[in-house]
N, C-alpha and C positions, 0 to 999 in steps of 0.2 A: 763533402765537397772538397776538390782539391785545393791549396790555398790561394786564395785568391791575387793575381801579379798586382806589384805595389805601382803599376800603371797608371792604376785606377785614382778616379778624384778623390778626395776627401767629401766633398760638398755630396751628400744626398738630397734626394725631392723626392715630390711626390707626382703622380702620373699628370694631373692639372697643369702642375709648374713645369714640367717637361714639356709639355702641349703649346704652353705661352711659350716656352723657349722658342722651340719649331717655328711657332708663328712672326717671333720675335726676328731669328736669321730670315725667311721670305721677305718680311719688309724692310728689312736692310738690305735686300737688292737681290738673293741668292733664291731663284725661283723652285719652287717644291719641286719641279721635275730632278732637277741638280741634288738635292737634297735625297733624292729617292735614290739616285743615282750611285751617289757617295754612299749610301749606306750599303746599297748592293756590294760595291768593290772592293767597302771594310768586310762585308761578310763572307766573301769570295776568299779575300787573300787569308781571313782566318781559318777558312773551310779546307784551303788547298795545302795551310802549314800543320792542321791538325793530321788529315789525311792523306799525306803525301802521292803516295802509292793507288789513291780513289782513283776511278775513272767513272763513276757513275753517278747518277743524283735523280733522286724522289722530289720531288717539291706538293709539301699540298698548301694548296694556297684559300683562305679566305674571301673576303669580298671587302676590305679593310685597305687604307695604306700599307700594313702588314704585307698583304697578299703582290699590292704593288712591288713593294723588295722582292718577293720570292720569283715573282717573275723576271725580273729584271736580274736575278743572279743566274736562275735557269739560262737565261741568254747567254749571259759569261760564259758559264757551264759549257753549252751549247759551240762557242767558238773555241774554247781549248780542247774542241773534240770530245767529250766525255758523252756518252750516252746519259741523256736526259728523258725525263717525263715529269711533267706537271698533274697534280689530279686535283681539281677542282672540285674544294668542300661547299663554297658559297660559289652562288650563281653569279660566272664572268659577267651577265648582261647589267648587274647590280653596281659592279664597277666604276665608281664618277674620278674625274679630277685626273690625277696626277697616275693612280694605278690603274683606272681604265687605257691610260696612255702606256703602260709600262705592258698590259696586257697585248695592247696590238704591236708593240714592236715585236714583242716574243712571237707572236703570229704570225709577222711580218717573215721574220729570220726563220721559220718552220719550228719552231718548238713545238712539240706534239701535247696538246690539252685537251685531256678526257675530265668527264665528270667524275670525281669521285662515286665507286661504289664498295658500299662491304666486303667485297669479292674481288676489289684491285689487289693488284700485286704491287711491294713496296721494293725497289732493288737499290741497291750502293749506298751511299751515304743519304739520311732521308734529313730534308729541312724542314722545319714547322714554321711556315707562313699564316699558318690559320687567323689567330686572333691576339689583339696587339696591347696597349695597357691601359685601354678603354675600360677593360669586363671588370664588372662588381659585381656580378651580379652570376649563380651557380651555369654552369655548361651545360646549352642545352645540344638537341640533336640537330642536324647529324655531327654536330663538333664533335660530341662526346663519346660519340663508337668515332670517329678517326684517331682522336688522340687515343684511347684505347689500343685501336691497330698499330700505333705509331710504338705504342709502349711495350705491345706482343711481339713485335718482327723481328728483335733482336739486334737490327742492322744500327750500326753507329747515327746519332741524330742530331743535330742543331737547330737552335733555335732564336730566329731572327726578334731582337731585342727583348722578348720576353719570352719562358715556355707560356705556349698558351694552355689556360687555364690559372696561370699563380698571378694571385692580385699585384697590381706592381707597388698598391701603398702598405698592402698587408705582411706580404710574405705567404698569404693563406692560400692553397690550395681550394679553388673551387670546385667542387664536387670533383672534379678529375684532371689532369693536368701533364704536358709534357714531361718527360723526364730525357733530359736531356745532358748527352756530354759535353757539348760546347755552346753559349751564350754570347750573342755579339747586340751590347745595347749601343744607345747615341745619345747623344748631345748634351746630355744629364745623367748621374746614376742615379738612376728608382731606390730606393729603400726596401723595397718589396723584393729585390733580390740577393739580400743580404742577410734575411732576418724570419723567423718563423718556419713555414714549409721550404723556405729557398734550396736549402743545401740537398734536399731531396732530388731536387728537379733542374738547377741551374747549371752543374759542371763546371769546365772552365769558363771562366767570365772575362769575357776580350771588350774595354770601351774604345768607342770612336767618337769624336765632338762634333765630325763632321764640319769641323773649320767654324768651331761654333768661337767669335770671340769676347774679350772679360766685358767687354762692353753688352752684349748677350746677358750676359745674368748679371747688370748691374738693377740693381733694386729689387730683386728676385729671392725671398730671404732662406734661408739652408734651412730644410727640414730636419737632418741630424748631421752629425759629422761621422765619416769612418775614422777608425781609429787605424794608427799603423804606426812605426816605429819614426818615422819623421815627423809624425805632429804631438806626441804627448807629452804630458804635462813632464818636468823633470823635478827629478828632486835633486839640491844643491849640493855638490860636494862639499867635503868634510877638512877644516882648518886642519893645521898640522896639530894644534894645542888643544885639541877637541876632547870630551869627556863626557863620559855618559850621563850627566846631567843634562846634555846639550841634546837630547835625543829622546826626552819624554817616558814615561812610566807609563805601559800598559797594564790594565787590570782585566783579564783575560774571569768570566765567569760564566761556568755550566757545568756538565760532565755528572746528574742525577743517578742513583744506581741502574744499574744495564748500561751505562752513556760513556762512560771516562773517558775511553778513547779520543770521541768526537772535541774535546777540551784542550785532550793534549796534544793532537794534530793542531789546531787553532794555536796552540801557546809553542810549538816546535816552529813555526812558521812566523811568528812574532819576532822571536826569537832571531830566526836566520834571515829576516829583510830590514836589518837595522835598528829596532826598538833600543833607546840605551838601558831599560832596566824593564823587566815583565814578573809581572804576578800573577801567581793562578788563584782562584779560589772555588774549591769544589768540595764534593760529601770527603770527610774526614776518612774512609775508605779507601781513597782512591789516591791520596797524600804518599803514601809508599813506591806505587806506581809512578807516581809523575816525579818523585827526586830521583827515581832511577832513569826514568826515560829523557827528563831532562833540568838537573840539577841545577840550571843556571839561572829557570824560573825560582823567586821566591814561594811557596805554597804555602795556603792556608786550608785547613781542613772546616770547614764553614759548617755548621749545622743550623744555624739560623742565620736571620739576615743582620741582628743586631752584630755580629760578629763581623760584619764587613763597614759598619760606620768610620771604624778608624780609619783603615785601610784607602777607602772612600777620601780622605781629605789629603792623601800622600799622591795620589796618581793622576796620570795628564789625560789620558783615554782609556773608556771601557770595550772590551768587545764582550757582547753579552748574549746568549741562547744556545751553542754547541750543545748537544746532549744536557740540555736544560731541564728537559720534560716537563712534563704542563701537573704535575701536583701540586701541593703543597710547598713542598720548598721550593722549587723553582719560581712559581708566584713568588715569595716572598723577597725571595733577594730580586726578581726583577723590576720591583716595586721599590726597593731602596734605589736599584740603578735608574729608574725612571725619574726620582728626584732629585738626583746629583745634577746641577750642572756643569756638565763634562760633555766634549765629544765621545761620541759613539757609533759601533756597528749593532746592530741587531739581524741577529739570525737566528735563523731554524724555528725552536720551541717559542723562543721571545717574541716570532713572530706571530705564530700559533695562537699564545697568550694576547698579544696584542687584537689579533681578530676578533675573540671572545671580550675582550673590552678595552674600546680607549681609552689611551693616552695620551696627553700631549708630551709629544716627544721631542727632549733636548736640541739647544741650537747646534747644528752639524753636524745633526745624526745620519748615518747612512743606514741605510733597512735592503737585505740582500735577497729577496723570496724568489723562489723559482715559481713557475704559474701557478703550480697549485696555492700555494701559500697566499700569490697574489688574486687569484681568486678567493681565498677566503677574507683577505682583507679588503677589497672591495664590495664584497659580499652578490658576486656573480658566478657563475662555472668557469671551469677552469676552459672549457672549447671557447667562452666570448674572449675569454683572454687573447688567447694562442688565435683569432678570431683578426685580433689587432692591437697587436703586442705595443708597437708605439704609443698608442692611446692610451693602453691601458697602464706604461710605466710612466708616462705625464702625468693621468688621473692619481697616480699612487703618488707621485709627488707633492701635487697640488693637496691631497687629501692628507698627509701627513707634515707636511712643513719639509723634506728631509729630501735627502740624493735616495733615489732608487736604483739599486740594480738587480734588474729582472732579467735572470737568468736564464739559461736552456740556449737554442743553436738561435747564432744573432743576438747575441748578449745586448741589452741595453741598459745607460746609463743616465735617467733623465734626473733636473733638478728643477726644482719650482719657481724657479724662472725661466721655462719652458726649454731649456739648454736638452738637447736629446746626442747624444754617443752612442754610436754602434762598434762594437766590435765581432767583427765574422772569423775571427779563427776559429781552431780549434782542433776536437777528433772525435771519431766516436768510441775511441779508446776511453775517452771520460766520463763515460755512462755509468759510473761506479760509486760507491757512497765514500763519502769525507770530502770531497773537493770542498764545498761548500765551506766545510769548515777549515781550510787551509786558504782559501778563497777570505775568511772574516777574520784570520788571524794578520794576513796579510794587507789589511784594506787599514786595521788598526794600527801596526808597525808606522804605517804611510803619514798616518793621520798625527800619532805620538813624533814626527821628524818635521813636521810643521806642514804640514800640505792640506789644502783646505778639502770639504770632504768632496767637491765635484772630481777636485784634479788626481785624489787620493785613488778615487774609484777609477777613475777613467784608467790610471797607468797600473793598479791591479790587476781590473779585468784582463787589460791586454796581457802584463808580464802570464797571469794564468792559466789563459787560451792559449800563450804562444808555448809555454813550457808541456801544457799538454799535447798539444802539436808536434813538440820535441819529443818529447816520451813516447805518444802513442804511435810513432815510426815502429814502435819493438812490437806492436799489435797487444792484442790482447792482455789480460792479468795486469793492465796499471793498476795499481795501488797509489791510494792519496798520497802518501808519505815519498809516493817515487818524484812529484812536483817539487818539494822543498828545495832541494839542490839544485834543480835545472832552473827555480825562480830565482836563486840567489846567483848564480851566473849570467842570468839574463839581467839581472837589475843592476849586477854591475858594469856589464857593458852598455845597459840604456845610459845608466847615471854612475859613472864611476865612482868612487868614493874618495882619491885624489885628482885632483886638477891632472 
């Protein structure tokens, strides 16, 4: 998905609290016809700036308020001369309220309205009025041969406030679902298109409030926050007389035989996001490797866990699981790091290990799993996850004590005090291994410079969605190691290091 304009609110909801909104400007005076209205000529003017050069327009329309917009833009359509057609998925006569009215103006002014059939032809730009951010429930027929059709034609699409088919609290694709270049929502942004299947299906994402104001969502409480470069957390710039004492001791520990790499991307990355001192501790193999790759880690070549007790009472933060692997010694040392009282990341293997048996895990631990992991730590499939991703990184908070980030497109960051962060950069240049572990290296660095673990995660995620967003402009072949530099110029113009 392209990245999303910094237009957009911060405040997500969910489809409920958007429904109260709506109801909430009606009874403040602004009658739902007005409201139909406004949204038509927010969807218009974004349809006419996408596709300048258009002269044509599809509409299939629902039997929903939804359907009401598509009609009511068809008219716009209609008077800037563009050839129009409407195809009618749901039956016009089902129509009450506000879109039954929106229906017969269109009628009124000639818009030409056919029933939909499998056998319509779809020409210029086509909108998807179908169905709105009511559906929870899988796409039945005939929605699901139109969206189909809508998704075979090839012709440029939009789709009025939600595509239909994509849950608006989920992100989840319901059995089948628009896919769509341009998205024009209202009055609240859904969560559901920011996070899960969204990037698949949503495009560019145009909001309108539709004159919604703060008195509107006063008492209305924010289901998660987006994250962007004007709301995160900062970390404090640096006195002139500052000294790496002042900046926390990382203890970076993983990197089991076959693994090393994944340890010392995690401790190259500590390293270059401010930590004032980092130690690695990995199999005594891998000790030669990491003073050449990066000398400015201390290393310890650990072969059991008693070998890290010392070391253990010298450092401010652990990040813990990189190429941990789940044998023997991985267990062991992650079992002395489970008793430390010390903040923490836990990734990867640690997390794995974790599944296979609780722990209670230290005060400010942050735990980074991507679905799959966090499927196995809640002990469900990895599809309920990705099912209802915000749910399920709440449940991992609340079940763990700890800041979750649960990774994949739509990153979230909840904490068990039900605090939820979205962040939707990214690329799909990042579908590649090590992130994760430059992702834990980086989350650690935050936490060693004093930043508590909600605000630590929050301003990782973003700097390493936004830097892969940077990178993956060159397309293909990112390499983990290619983030390190692009997050360390992005952190310092989020949070420079002198006043």
């Amino acid at each position: 998905m392209p990245q999303t304009k910094d237009e957009l609110p911060d405040a997500l909801y969910r489809a409920a609290q958007v429904r109260e909104l709506d109801a909430r400007l009606i009874a403040a005076g602004t009658p739902g016809f007005e409201l139909m209205q406004r949204a038509a000529r927010a969807t218009w003017r974004a349809l006419v700036r996408q596709w300048p050069a258009a002269n044509a327009l599809t509409v299939l329309a629902g039997h929903g308020n939804n359907a009401g917009d598509g009609y009511l833009v068809a008219l716009l359509a209609q008077r800037a001369g563009w050839s129009v057609q409407v195809l009618a998925v749901g039956d016009p006569q089902r129509l009450q309220g506000d879109a039954a009215s929106a229906h017969a103006e269109a009628l009124a002014e000639g818009v030409a309205v056919q029933r939909w059939q499998v056998q319509s032809q779809l020409r210029g730009v086509v909108l998807d009025a179908l169905l709105g951010t009511g559906l929870s429930g899988e796409v039945r027929e005939p929605y699901a041969a139109a969206i189909a059709a809508i998704n075979a034609s090839g012709l440029p699409v939009a789709a009025v406030d939600i595509p239909s088919g994509l849950c608006a609290d989920t992100g989840r694709e319901l059995g089948v679902a628009v896919r769509a270049e341009l998205t024009v929502t209202f009055i609240g942004l859904k969560i559901g298109l920011l996070t899960g299947d969204a990037a698949d299906h949503v495009g560019e994402l145009v909001f309108n409030d539709l004159h919604a104001t703060a008195e509107t969502f006063r008492d209305i409480p924010v289901s998660a926050r987006r994250l962007n470069a004007a709301n995160l957390p900062t970390l404090a710039a640096r006195a002139p007389t500052s000294h790496k004492g002042r900046f926390g001791h990382v203890l970076l520990i993983g990197g089991d035989h076959g693994f090393g790499g994944a340890i010392l991307l995690s401790t190259q990355m500590a390293l270059r996001s401010g930590a004032g001192m980092v130690s690695l501790a990995t199999r005594p193999e891998h000790v030669p490797a990491a003073l050449t790759r990066v000398p400015e880690a201390m290393a310890l070549g650990a072969s059991s866990a008693n070998q890290l007790m010392g070391l253990l009472e010298k450092v401010s933060v652990l990040v813990v699981g990189p190429g941990l692997g789940q044998a023997s010694w991985g267990r062991a040392l992650l079992s002395a790091a489970a008793n430390a009282a010390l903040p923490q990341v836990w990734d990867a293997d640690a997390l794995n290990l974790l599944a296979r048996e609780f722990v209670q895990l230290p005060k400010d631990c942050v735990i980074t799993p991507h679905p799959g992991e966090a499927a196995r730590l809640l002990q469900i499939g990895t599809a309920e996850v990705q099912a209802d991703r915000p749910a399920a990184a709440l449940a991992l908070s609340k079940q763990y004590s700890a800041v979750v980030v649960l990774k994949g497109s739509g990153s979230l960051i909840a904490h068990p005090d039900g605090r939820l962060a979205l962040c939707h950069q990214g690329h799909p240049a990042m579908a590649t291994a090590g992130l994760g572990d430059v992702l834990a290296g980086l989350i650690g660095a935050l936490l060693a410079q004093g930043m508590d673990a909600f605000d630590a995660a929050c301003l990782a995620v973003w700097l390493h969605a936004n830097a892969g967003l940077q990178q993956g402009k060159f397309g293909r072949g990112l390499a983990a190691s290619d983030l390190i530099p692009a997050i360390r110029q992005l952190l310092e113009e989020q949070a420079p290091c002198l006043k």
